[in-house]
C-alpha positions in Angstrom: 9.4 4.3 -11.4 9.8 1.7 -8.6 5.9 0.5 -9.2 6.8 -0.2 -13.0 10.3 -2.0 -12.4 9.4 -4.1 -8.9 9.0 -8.1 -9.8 5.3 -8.6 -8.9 3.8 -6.0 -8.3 0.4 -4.8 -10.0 0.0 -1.9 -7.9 0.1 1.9 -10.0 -0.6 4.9 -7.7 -2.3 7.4 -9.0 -4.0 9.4 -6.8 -1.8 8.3 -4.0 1.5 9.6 -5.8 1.0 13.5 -3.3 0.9 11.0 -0.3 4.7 9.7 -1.3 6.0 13.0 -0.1 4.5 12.8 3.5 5.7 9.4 3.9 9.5 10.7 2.8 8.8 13.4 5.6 7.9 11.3 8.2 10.6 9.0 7.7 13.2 12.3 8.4 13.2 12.2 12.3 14.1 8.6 12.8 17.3 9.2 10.2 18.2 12.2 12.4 17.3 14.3 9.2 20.5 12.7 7.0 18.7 13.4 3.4 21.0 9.7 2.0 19.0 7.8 4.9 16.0 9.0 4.3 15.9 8.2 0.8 17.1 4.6 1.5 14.7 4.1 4.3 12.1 6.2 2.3 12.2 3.8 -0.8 12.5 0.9 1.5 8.9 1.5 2.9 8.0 2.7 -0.8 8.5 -0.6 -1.9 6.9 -2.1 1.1 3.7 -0.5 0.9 3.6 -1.1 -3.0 3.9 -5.2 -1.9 1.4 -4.9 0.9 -1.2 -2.8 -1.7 -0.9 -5.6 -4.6 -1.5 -8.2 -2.1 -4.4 -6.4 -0.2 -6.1 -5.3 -3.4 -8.8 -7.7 -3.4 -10.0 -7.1 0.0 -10.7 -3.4 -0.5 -11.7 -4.0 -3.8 -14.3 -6.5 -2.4 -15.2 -3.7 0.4 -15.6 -0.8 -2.5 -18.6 -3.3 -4.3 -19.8 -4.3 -0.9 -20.3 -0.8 -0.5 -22.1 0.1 -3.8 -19.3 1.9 -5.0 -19.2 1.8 -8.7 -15.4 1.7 -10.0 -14.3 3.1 -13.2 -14.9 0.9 -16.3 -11.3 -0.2 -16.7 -10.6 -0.4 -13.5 -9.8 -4.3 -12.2 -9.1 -3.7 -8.2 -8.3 -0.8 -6.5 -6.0 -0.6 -3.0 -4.7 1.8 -1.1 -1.1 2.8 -0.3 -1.7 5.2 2.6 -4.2 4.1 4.2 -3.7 2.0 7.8 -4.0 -0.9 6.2 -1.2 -0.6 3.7 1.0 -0.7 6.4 2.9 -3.7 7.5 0.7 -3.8 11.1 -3.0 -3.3 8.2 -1.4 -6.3 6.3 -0.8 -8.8 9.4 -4.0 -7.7 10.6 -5.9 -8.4 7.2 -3.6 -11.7 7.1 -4.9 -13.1 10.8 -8.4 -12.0 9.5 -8.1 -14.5 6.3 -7.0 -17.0 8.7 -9.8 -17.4 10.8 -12.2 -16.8 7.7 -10.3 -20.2 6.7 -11.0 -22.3 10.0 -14.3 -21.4 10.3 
């Protein structure tokens, strides 16, 4: 629900929607296993990692052609929400990377 209602975001996970669970999961210990935390905190990252994949999408898009993978027909860009990259650490990373591809 959160992909289809969030302002700006062009990001639908398909194949990624099993990986939601584990990322609830792991979210458990640091809420000292309070189920109302853990779906705040939970949805919190949820949306963060929905953000971080529509903004990343053309860089693993790019890497998926540069790799002579063919992509489905319809398909415009593909992304990744659990990957190490969708995380906020992938996305500063990917961000610094696009900054020196600027200065030099």
């Amino acid at each position: 629900m959160l992909a289809f209602i969030l302002p700006g975001n062009e990001m639908l996970p398909f194949a990624d929607l099993a990986s939601l669970v584990f990322i609830l999961a792991l979210v458990t210990p640091f809420v000292r296993r309070n189920m109302f935390k853990m779906l705040i905190v939970g949805t919190l990252s949820v949306i963060i990692i929905l953000y971080v994949g529509t903004d990343i999408a053309p860089w693993v898009t790019q890497s998926f052609t540069q790799s002579n993978i063919d992509l489905p027909k319809d398909f415009t860009a593909v992304t990744n929400m659990t990957g190490a990259v969708s995380t906020w650490i992938g996305w500063v990373a990917v961000k610094i990377g696009e900054l020196f591809n600027m200065i030099a």
